[in-house]
C-alpha positions, 0 to 999 in steps of 0.5 A: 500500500504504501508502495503504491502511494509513493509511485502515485506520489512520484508520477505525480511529482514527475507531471508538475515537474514537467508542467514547471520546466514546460512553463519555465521554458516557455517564460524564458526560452523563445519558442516562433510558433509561439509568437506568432500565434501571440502577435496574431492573437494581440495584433492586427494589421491594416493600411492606414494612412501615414502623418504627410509630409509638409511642402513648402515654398523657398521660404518656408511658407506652407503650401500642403500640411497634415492635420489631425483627424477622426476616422470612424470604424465597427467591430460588428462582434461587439455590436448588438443591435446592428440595425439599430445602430445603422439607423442612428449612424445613417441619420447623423452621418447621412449615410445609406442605412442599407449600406451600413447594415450590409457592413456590421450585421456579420459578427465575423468582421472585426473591422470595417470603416463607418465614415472617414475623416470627421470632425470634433463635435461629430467625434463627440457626438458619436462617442456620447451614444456610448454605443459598443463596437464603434470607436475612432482612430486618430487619422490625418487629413491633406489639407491645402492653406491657400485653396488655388494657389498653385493647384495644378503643380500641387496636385493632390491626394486620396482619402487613403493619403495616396498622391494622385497628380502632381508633386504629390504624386511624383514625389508619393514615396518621400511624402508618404513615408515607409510605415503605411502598413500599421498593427494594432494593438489588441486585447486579451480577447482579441478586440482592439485597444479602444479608450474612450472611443478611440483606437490608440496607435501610432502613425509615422511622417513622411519626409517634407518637400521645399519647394523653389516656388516663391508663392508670392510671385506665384501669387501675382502671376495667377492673379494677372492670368486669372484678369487676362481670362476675364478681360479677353474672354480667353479659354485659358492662360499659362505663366511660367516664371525662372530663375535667369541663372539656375532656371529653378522654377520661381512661379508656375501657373495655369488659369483658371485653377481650382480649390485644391481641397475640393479637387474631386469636384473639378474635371480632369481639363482643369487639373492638367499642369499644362505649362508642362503636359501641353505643346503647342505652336509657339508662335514668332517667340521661336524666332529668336533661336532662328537669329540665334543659330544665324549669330552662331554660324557667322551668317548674320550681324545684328546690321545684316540686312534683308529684302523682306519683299514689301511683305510677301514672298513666294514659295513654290504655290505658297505665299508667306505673308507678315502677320499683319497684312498692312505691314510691308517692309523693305530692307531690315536689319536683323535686329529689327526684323526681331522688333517688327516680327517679319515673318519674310525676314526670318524666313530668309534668314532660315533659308540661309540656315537651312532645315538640318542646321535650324533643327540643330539649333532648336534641339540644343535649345531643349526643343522636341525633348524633355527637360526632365522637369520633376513633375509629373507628365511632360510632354517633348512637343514636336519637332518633324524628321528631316527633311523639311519642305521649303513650306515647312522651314518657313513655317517652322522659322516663325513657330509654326509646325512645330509645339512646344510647351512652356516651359520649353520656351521660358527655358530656352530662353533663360539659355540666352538671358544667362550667357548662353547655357541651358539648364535643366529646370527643377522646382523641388529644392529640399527633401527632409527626413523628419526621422533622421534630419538627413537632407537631400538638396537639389542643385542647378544642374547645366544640360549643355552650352548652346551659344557662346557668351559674345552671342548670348550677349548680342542677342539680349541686345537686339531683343531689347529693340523688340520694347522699344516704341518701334517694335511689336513688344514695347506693352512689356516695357517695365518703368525703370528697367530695360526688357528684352524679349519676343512677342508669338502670335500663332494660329491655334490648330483645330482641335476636332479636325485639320488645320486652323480653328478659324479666329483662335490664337494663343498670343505669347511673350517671352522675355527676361528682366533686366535685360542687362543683366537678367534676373527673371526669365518670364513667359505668358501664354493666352489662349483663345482670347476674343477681339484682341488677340496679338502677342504684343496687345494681350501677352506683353502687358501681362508680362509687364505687371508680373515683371515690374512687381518681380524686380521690386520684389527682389529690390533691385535698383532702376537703371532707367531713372525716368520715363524722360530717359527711356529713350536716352539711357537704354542706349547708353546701356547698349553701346556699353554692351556692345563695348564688352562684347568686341573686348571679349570677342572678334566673331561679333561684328566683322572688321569696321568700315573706315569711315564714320557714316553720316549720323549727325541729327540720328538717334543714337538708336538709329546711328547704330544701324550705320556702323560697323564697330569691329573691335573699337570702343564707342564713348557716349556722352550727354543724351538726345541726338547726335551733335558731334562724332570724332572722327567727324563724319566722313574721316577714317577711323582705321587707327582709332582705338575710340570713337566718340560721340556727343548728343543734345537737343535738336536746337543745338544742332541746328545752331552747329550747321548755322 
C-alpha cells in the first residue's frame, strides 16, 4: 500500500515537474510558433494612412500640411443591435442605412470603416451614444492653406493619403513615408485597444518637400492670368516664371485653377499642369533661336540686312505673308526684323540656315525633348524628321509646325538671358527626413552650352529693340528697367479636325528682366482670347505687371531713372554692351568700315544701324541726338582705338550747321 502511494506520489511529482520546466521554458526560452500565434492573437494589421509630409515654398511658407483627424470604424462582434445602430449612424452621418447594415450585421468582421475623416463635435457626438463596437482612430487629413494657389503643380491626394497628380504624386514615396502598413494593438480577447472611443496607435511622417516656388510671385502671376481670362474672354492662360541663372522654377501657373481641397469636384481639363503636359505652336517667340543659330554660324550681324519683299514672298504655290497684312517692309536689319516680327525676314534668314542646321539649333535649345522637369507628365512637343519642305522651314522659322510647351520656351530662353547655357529646370529644392534630419538638396544642374557668351550677349541686345516704341513688344516695357524679349502670335490648330480653328490664337511673350543683366526669365501664354488677340496687345502687358512687381520684389535698383530717359539711357546701356562684347570677342561684328557714316541729327538708336564697330570702343556722352562724332563724319577711323560721340537737343544742332 504504501508502495503504491509513493509511485502515485512520484508520477505525480514527475507531471508538475514537467508542467514547471514546460512553463519555465516557455517564460524564458523563445519558442516562433509561439509568437506568432501571440502577435496574431494581440495584433492586427491594416493600411492606414501615414502623418504627410509638409511642402513648402523657398521660404518656408506652407503650401500642403497634415492635420489631425477622426476616422470612424465597427467591430460588428461587439455590436448588438446592428440595425439599430445603422439607423442612428445613417441619420447623423447621412449615410445609406442599407449600406451600413450590409457592413456590421456579420459578427465575423472585426473591422470595417463607418465614415472617414470627421470632425470634433461629430467625434463627440458619436462617442456620447456610448454605443459598443464603434470607436475612432486618430487619422490625418491633406489639407491645402491657400485653396488655388498653385493647384495644378500641387496636385493632390486620396482619402487613403495616396498622391494622385502632381508633386504629390511624383514625389508619393518621400511624402508618404515607409510605415503605411500599421498593427494594432489588441486585447486579451482579441478586440482592439479602444479608450474612450478611440483606437490608440501610432502613425509615422513622411519626409517634407521645399519647394523653389516663391508663392508670392506665384501669387501675382495667377492673379494677372486669372484678369487676362476675364478681360479677353480667353479659354485659358499659362505663366511660367525662372530663375535667369539656375532656371529653378520661381512661379508656375495655369488659369483658371481650382480649390485644391475640393479637387474631386473639378474635371480632369482643369487639373492638367499644362505649362508642362501641353505643346503647342509657339508662335514668332521661336524666332529668336532662328537669329540665334544665324549669330552662331557667322551668317548674320545684328546690321545684316534683308529684302523682306514689301511683305510677301513666294514659295513654290505658297505665299508667306507678315502677320499683319498692312505691314510691308523693305530692307531690315536683323535686329529689327526681331522688333517688327517679319515673318519674310526670318524666313530668309532660315533659308540661309537651312532645315538640318535650324533643327540643330532648336534641339540644343531643349526643343522636341524633355527637360526632365520633376513633375509629373511632360510632354517633348514636336519637332518633324528631316527633311523639311521649303513650306515647312518657313513655317517652322516663325513657330509654326512645330509645339512646344512652356516651359520649353521660358527655358530656352533663360539659355540666352544667362550667357548662353541651358539648364535643366527643377522646382523641388529640399527633401527632409523628419526621422533622421538627413537632407537631400537639389542643385542647378547645366544640360549643355548652346551659344557662346559674345552671342548670348548680342542677342539680349537686339531683343531689347523688340520694347522699344518701334517694335511689336514695347506693352512689356517695365518703368525703370530695360526688357528684352519676343512677342508669338500663332494660329491655334483645330482641335476636332485639320488645320486652323478659324479666329483662335494663343498670343505669347517671352522675355527676361533686366535685360542687362537678367534676373527673371518670364513667359505668358493666352489662349483663345476674343477681339484682341496679338502677342504684343494681350501677352506683353501681362508680362509687364508680373515683371515690374518681380524686380521690386527682389529690390533691385532702376537703371532707367525716368520715363524722360527711356529713350536716352537704354542706349547708353547698349553701346556699353556692345563695348564688352568686341573686348571679349572678334566673331561679333566683322572688321569696321573706315569711315564714320553720316549720323549727325540720328538717334543714337538709329546711328547704330550705320556702323560697323569691329573691335573699337564707342564713348557716349550727354543724351538726345547726335551733335558731334570724332572722327567727324566722313574721316577714317582705321587707327582709332575710340570713337566718340556727343548728343543734345535738336536746337543745338541746328545752331552747329548755322
Amino acid at each position: 500500500m504504501n508502495g503504491r502511494i509513493v509511485v502515485i506520489f512520484v508520477g505525480f511529482l514527475a507531471l508538475w515537474s514537467i508542467v514547471i520546466v514546460r512553463a519555465i521554458n516557455l517564460q524564458l526560452l523563445p519558442d516562433e510558433k509561439l509568437n506568432q500565434l501571440r502577435s496574431r492573437q494581440f495584433k492586427q494589421q491594416i493600411t492606414l494612412n501615414s502623418r504627410r509630409g509638409t511642402i513648402t515654398d523657398r521660404q518656408g511658407k506652407e503650401l500642403a500640411i497634415t492635420i489631425p483627424t477622426h476616422s470612424l470604424f465597427a467591430d460588428p462582434k461587439l455590436i448588438g443591435n446592428p440595425m439599430a445602430v445603422s439607423q442612428k449612424l445613417a441619420r447623423y452621418l447621412q449615410l445609406s442605412k442599407k449600406n451600413l447594415y450590409r457592413k456590421i450585421k456579420d459578427p465575423n468582421r472585426r473591422f470595417v470603416w463607418i465614415k472617414r475623416h470627421l470632425s470634433e463635435e461629430q467625434k463627440t457626438k458619436i462617442n456620447s451614444w456610448k454605443e459598443p463596437g464603434l470607436a475612432f482612430i486618430d487619422e490625418s487629413m491633406r489639407v491645402y492653406p491657400n485653396d488655388r494657389l498653385l493647384s495644378q503643380v500641387m496636385g493632390f491626394v486620396n482619402i487613403d493619403g495616396r498622391g494622385l497628380e502632381g508633386l504629390e504624386l511624383k514625389y508619393n514615396k518621400s511624402l508618404a513615408g515607409e510605415g503605411r502598413a500599421l498593427k494594432v494593438r489588441r486585447d486579451a480577447r482579441g478586440r482592439p485597444l479602444i479608450r474612450n472611443g478611440r483606437w490608440f496607435t501610432d502613425q509615422p511622417e513622411g519626409s517634407s518637400l521645399q519647394l523653389t516656388i516663391d508663392s508670392e510671385l506665384q501669387f501675382v502671376l495667377e492673379r494677372e492670368l486669372e484678369w487676362a481670362l476675364e478681360k479677353h474672354d480667353a479659354d485659358g492662360a499659362v505663366g511660367v516664371i525662372l530663375d535667369a541663372t539656375t532656371s529653378e522654377i520661381l512661379a508656375i501657373a495655369n488659369a483658371p485653377s481650382f480649390n485644391l481641397n475640393l479637387a474631386n469636384q473639378y474635371g480632369a481639363d482643369i487639373r492638367r499642369n499644362k505649362s508642362v503636359t501641353d505643346a503647342f505652336e509657339p508662335g514668332s517667340t521661336i524666332k529668336t533661336f532662328v537669329v540665334a543659330g544665324s549669330l552662331k554660324k557667322g551668317l548674320s550681324k545684328p546690321n545684316s540686312k534683308y529684302n523682306c519683299e514689301n511683305g510677301q514672298l513666294k514659295i513654290g504655290r505658297r505665299t508667306i505673308g507678315e502677320a499683319d497684312s498692312t505691314h510691308k517692309f523693305e530692307w531690315l536689319t536683323v535686329s529689327e526684323i526681331l522688333a517688327k516680327s517679319s515673318n519674310v525676314g526670318i524666313t530668309k534668314m532660315a533659308f540661309e540656315l537651312g532645315d538640318s542646321e535650324l533643327l540643330k539649333v532648336l534641339k540644343d535649345f531643349g526643343f522636341g525633348q524633355m527637360a526632365d522637369v520633376d513633375l509629373p507628365g511632360e510632354s517633348a512637343g514636336v519637332l518633324q524628321a528631316l527633311p523639311w519642305r521649303p513650306h515647312l522651314l518657313s513655317n517652322i522659322a516663325f513657330g509654326h509646325g512645330m509645339t512646344a510647351t512652356p516651359l520649353q520656351v521660358a527655358n530656352a530662353y533663360a539659355a540666352i538671358a544667362n550667357g548662353g547655357t541651358l539648364n535643366k529646370p527643377y522646382i523641388v529644392k529640399s527633401i527632409v527626413d523628419p526621422e533622421s534630419g538627413d537632407e537631400q538638396s537639389f542643385e542647378p544642374e547645366k544640360i549643355r552650352q548652346v551659344l557662346p557668351q559674345s552671342e548670348a550677349a548680342m542677342l539680349r541686345l537686339m531683343l531689347t529693340g523688340v520694347t522699344a516704341p518701334h517694335g511689336t513688344g514695347f506693352n512689356a516695357r517695365v518703368p525703370g528697367f530695360p526688357v528684352a524679349g519676343k512677342t508669338g502670335t500663332a494660329q491655334k490648330v483645330n482641335p476636332t479636325g485639320r488645320g486652323y480653328l478659324p479666329g483662335g490664337y494663343v498670343s505669347s511673350f517671352a522675355g527676361f528682366i533686366p535685360a542687362n543683366e537678367p534676373k527673371f526669365v518670364i513667359y505668358i501664354a493666352v489662349d483663345h482670347p476674343r477681339e484682341e488677340y496679338y502677342g504684343s496687345t494681350v501677352a506683353a502687358p501681362i508680362f509687364s505687371k508680373v515683371a515690374n512687381y518681380a524686380v521690386r520684389k527682389a529690390g533691385l535698383s532702376p537703371i532707367i531713372l525716368s520715363e524722360k530717359d527711356v529713350m536716352g539711357l537704354p542706349d547708353q546701356f547698349r553701346i556699353e554692351e556692345f563695348s564688352k562684347v568686341s573686348e571679349k570677342s572678334n566673331t561679333v561684328v566683322t572688321k569696321a568700315a573706315d569711315t564714320v557714316p553720316p549720323v549727325l541729327g540720328m538717334s543714337l538708336r538709329e546711328a547704330l544701324r550705320h556702323f560697323e564697330l569691329g573691335d573699337k570702343k564707342l564713348k557716349i556722352n550727354g543724351q538726345g541726338v547726335i551733335q558731334k562724332t570724332s572722327p567727324a563724319t566722313g574721316e577714317s577711323f582705321a587707327k582709332a582705338k575710340t570713337i566718340q560721340i556727343w548728343l543734345g537737343e535738336t536746337d543745338s544742332l541746328e545752331k552747329t550747321k548755322q
